[in-house]
C-alpha positions as CSV (number, residue, x, y, z in Angstrom):
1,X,73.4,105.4,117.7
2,X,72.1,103.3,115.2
3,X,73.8,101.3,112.4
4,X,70.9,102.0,109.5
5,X,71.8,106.1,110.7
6,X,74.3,105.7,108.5
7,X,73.2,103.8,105.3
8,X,72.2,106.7,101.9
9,X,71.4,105.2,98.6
10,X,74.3,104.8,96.1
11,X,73.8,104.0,92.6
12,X,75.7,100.4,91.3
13,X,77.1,102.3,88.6
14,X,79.3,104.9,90.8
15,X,81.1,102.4,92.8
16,X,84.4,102.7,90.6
17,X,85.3,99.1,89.1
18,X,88.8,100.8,87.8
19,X,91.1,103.7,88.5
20,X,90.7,106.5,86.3
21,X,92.9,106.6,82.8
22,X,95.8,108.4,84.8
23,X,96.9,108.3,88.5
24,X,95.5,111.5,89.8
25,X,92.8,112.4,87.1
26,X,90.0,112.4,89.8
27,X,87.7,114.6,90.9
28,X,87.8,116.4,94.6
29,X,85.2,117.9,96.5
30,X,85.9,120.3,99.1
31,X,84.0,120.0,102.6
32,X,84.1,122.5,104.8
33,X,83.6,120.7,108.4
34,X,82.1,123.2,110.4
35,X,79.6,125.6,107.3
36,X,79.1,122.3,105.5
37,X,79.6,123.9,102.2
38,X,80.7,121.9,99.6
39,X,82.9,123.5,96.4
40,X,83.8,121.1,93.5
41,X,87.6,120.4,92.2
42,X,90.4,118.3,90.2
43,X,92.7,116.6,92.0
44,X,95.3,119.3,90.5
45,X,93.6,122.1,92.5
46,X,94.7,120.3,95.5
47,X,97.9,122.7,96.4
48,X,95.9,125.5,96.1
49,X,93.7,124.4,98.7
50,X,95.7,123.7,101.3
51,X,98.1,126.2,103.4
52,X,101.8,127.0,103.7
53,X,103.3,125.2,107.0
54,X,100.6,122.5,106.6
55,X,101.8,118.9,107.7
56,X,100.6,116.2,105.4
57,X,100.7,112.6,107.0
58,X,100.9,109.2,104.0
59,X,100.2,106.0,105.0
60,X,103.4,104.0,103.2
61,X,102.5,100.8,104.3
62,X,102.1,98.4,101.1
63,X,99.1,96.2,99.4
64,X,101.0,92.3,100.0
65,X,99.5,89.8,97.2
66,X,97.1,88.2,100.2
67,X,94.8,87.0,97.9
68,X,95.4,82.9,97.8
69,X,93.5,80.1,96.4
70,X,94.3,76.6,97.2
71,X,92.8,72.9,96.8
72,X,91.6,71.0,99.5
73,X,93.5,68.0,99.5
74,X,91.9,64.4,100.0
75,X,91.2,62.9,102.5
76,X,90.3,66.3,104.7
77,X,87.5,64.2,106.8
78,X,85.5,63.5,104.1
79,X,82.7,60.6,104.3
80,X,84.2,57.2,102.8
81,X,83.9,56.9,99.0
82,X,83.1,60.6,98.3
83,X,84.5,62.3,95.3
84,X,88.0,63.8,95.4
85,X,87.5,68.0,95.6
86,X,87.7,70.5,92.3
87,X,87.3,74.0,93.9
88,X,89.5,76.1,95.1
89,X,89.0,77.4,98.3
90,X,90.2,81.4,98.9
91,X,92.0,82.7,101.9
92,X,92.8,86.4,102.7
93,X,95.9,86.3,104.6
94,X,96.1,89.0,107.1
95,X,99.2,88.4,110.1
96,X,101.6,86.4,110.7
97,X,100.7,85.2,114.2
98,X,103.3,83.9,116.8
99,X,101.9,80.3,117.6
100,X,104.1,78.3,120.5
101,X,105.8,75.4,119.1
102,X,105.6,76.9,115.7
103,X,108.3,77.9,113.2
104,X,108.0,81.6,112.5
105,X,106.7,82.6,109.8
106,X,104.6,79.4,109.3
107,X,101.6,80.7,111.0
108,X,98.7,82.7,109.4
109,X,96.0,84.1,110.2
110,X,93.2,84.4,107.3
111,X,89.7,85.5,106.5
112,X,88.4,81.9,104.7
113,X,85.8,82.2,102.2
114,X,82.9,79.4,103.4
115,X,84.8,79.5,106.5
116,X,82.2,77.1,108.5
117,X,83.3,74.1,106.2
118,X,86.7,74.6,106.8
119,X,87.8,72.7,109.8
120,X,90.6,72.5,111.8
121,X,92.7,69.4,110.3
122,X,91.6,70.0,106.5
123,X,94.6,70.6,104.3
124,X,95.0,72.1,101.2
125,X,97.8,72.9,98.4
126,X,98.5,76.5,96.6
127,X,100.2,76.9,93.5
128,X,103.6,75.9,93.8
129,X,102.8,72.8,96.2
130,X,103.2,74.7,99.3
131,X,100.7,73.1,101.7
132,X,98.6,74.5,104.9
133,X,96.6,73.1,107.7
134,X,94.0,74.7,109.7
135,X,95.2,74.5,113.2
136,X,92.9,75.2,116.2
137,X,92.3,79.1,117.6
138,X,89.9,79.9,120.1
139,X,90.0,83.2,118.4
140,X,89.0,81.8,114.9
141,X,85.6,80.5,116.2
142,X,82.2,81.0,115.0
143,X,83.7,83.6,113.0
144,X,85.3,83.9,109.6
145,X,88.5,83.3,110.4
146,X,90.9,80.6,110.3
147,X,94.9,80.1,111.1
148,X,96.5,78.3,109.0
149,X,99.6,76.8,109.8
150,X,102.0,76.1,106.3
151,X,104.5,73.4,105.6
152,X,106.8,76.2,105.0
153,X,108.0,79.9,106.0
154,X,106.3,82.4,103.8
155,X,108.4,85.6,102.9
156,X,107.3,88.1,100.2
157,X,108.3,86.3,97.3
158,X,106.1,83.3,98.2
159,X,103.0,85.9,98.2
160,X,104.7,87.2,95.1
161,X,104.7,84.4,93.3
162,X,101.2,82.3,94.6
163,X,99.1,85.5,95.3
164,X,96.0,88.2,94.0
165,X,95.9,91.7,94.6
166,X,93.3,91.6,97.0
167,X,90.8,94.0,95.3
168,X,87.8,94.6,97.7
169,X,84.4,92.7,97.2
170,X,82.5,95.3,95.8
171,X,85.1,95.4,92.9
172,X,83.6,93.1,90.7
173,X,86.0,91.4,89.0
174,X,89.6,89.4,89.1
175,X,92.6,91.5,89.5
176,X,94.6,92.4,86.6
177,X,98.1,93.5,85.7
178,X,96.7,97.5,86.1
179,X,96.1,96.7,89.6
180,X,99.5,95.5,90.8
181,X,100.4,99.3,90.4
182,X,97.1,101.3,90.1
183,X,96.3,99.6,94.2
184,X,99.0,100.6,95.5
185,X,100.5,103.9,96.4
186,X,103.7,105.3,94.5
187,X,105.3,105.7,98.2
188,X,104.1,102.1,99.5
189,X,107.0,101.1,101.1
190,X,106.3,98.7,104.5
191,X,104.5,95.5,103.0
192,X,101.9,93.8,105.3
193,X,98.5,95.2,104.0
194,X,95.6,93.9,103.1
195,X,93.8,96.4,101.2
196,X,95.3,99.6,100.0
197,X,95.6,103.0,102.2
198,X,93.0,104.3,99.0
199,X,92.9,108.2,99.6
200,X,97.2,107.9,98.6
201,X,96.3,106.3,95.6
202,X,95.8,109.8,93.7
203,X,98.9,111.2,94.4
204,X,101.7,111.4,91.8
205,X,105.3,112.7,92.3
206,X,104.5,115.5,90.6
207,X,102.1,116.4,93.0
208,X,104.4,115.9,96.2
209,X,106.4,118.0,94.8
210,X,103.9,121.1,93.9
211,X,103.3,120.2,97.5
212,X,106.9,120.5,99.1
213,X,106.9,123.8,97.0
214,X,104.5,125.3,99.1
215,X,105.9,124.8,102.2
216,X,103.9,121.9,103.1
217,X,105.3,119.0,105.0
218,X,105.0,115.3,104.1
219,X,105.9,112.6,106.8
220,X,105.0,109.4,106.7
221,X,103.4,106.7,109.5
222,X,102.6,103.2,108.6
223,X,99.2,101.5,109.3
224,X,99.5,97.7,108.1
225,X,95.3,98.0,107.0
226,X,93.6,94.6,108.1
227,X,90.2,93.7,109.2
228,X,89.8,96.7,111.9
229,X,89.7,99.0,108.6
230,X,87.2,97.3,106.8
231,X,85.0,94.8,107.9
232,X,81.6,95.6,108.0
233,X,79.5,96.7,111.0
234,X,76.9,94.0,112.4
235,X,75.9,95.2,115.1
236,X,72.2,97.5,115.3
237,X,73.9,100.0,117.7
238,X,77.3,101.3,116.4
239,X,78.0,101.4,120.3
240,X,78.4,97.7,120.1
241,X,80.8,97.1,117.0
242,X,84.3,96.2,118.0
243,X,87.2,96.7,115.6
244,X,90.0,94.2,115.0
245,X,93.5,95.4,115.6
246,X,95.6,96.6,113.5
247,X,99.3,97.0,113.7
248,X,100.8,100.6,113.0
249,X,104.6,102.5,113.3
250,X,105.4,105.9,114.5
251,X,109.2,107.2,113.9
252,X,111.0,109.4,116.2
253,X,111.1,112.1,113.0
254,X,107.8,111.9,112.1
255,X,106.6,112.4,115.6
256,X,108.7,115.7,116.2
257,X,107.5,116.9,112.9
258,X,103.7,116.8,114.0
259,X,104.2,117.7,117.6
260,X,106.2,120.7,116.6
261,X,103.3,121.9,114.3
262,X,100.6,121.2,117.2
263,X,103.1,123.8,119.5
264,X,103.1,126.0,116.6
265,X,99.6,126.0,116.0
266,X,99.9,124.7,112.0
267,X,97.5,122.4,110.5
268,X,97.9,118.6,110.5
269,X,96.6,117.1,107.5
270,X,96.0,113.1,107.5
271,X,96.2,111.6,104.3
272,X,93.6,108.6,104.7
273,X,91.7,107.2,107.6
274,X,94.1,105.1,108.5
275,X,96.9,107.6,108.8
276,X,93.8,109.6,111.1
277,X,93.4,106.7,113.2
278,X,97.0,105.9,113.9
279,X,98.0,109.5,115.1
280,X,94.7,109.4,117.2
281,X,95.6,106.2,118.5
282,X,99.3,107.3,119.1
283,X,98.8,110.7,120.8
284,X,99.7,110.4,124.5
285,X,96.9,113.1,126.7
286,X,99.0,113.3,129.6
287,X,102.0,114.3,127.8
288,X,100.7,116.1,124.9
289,X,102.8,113.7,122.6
290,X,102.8,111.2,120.2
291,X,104.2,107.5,121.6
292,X,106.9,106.5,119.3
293,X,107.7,102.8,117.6
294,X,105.3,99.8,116.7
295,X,101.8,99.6,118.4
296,X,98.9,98.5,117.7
297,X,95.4,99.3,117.7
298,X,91.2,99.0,117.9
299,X,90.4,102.8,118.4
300,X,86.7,103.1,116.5
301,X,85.9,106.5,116.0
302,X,81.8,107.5,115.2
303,X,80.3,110.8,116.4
304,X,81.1,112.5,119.7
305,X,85.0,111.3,119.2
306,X,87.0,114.0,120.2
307,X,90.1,114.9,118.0
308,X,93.7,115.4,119.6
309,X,95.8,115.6,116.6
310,X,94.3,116.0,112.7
311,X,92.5,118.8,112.0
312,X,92.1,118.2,108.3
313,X,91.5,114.9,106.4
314,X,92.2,114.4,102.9
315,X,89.5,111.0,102.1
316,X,88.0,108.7,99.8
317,X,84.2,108.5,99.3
318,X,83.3,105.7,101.6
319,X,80.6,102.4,101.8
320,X,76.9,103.2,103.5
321,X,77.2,101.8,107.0
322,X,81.0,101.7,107.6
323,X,83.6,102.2,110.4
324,X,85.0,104.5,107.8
325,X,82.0,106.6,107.0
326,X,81.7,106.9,110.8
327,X,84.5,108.1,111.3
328,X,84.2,111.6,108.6
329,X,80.9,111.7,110.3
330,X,82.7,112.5,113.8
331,X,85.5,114.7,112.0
332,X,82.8,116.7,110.0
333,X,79.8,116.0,111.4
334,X,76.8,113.8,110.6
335,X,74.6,115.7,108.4
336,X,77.5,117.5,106.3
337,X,79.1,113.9,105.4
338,X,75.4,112.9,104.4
339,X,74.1,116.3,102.7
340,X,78.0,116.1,101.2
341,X,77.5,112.8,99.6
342,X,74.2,113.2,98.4
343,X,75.7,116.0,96.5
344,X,78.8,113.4,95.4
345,X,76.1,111.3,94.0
346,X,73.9,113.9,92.0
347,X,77.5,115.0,90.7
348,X,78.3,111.4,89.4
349,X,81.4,111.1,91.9
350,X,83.2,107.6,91.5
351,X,83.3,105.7,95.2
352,X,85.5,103.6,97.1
353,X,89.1,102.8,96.2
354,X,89.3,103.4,93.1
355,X,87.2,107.1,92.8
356,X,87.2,110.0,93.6
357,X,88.3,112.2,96.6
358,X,87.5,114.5,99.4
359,X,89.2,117.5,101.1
360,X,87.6,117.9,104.4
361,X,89.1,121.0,106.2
């Protein structure tokens, strides 16, 4: 299966550059996953649309500030009597790595802007003095990643205090004060992401509580979204893509929750492909359960996946060529995601973290 399969032409001026006015004020089209009929909504009609006994699954893992710029410092193997550097260099920070004869916590790794300059020994300074190095891993080369190894521990203050909300690249502009609560969820509670779980970003208390009114479940996983989420396919044949891993939690409750709804034949509704992929990455075939505590995972799912667990998907609207618009392309099928979104951009439908939404059931 081919890459360019999955590209469709999307105006410049429907990829949302801000959330709407007020959280939840969005627009929802319903898919139907099987007809392919589409019906247009607000994001208010959303209890109506989905059944009693229904079990809703959030992503509460939180956006961290991983958006860092630092100066190189002099000195970093540059030719005798150059000029001292002025530009910043940015780093994405995405794990803390456990690196032998390291302190923990010291040890990063990042996705490094102009990453082929940046060499293993360079050093460079962030805001409040805190320094880094680039240390050697295999792992980092000929790609764009780097490990950077600090002079310090970094807890979530630090990112706190020196760091961006890491707005995606096709957000064209610096983060703002809007955006250290408009890119997050109102339920983010686990920090260690680096980009928001986006389809949670429409929900408001009030609406989890019309939910919970009609008998519909929430439970909550936690996806820390890195790399495997987002990073763009390269590869001609989709076959040949592999995704980065990701680090995800399972609790005991949430588990019995969902497996007690499979037994009782009730709907399970994952909010976000990243709450998708972790209960299809969690589900254990030969005991018909989910596995329980901290796992990780690479699971890439494009057409002729087969689904164990979530048989509804509440979604954003995602980027031509993605993992992610793979991925509704297995759960609804190829040609309803693309007839669907042609019929998202005739209706002027905002895209990618901060539009609008989809109900595909």
């Amino acid at each position: 299966m081919k890459t360019k399969d999955f590209y469709f032409d999307l105006p410049e001026e429907l990829i949302a550059q801000h959330p709407s006015g007020i959280r939840g004020n969005d627009k929802l089209m319903r898919l139907d996953r099987f007809s392919g009929e589409t019906q247009d909504f607000m994001m208010q009609n959303l209890p109506d649309l989905i059944e009693s006994g229904t079990v809703m699954v959030f992503n509460n893992s939180r956006v961290r500030r991983s958006r860092l710029y630092a100066m190189p410092l002099a000195g970093n193997n540059a030719p005798k009597g150059a000029e001292p550097p002025t530009k910043e260099v940015e780093f994405l920070i995405l794990q803390c790595l456990n690196f032998e004869g390291y302190k923990h916590g010291s040890v990063w790794k990042s996705m490094t802007r102009n990453a082929k300059r940046q060499k293993p020994g360079k050093t460079f300074r962030f805001k409040d003095g805190t320094t880094a190095e680039i240390i050697d891993n295999p792992d980092d080369e000929g790609t764009e990643f780097r490990t950077l190894h600090f002079d310090r521990s970094l807890d979530e203050d630090w990112f706190e205090k020196n760091g961006h909300i890491p707005l995606p690249p096709y957000i064209k502009r610096e983060d703002v004060d809007e955006d250290a609560e408009r890119y997050q969820t109102i339920y983010a509670k686990e920090t260690g992401s680096a980009a928001a779980p986006t389809a949670g970003l429409h929900f408001t208390e009030e609406m989890l509580a019309k939910l919970k009114a009609k008998n519909i479940e929430i439970v909550y996983v936690t996806l820390h979204v890195g790399l495997g989420t987002f990073l763009p396919v390269r590869t001609e044949n989709i076959e040949d893509h592999k995704m980065h891993e990701e680090q995800f939690f399972v609790s005991d409750e949430t588990a019995a929750t969902i497996e007690k709804a499979k037994a009782e034949k009730r709907p399970v509704l994952a909010v976000g492909t990243t709450s998708l992929r972790t209960l299809e990455s969690a589900w254990d075939v030969e005991k018909g359960g989910l596995k329980r505590g901290w796992q990780s995972t690479s699971i890439f799912i494009y057409p002729g996946y087969k689904f164990k667990v979530v048989d509804k998907l509440f979604t954003n609207f995602h980027t031509p060529e993605s993992t992610l618009l793979m991925l509704v392309s297995a759960f609804a099928g190829k040609d309803n995601i693309m007839a669907a979104y042609q019929k998202a951009v005739q209706g002027k439908y905002r895209f990618f973290s901060y539009g609008d939404a989809m109900l595909i059931s």
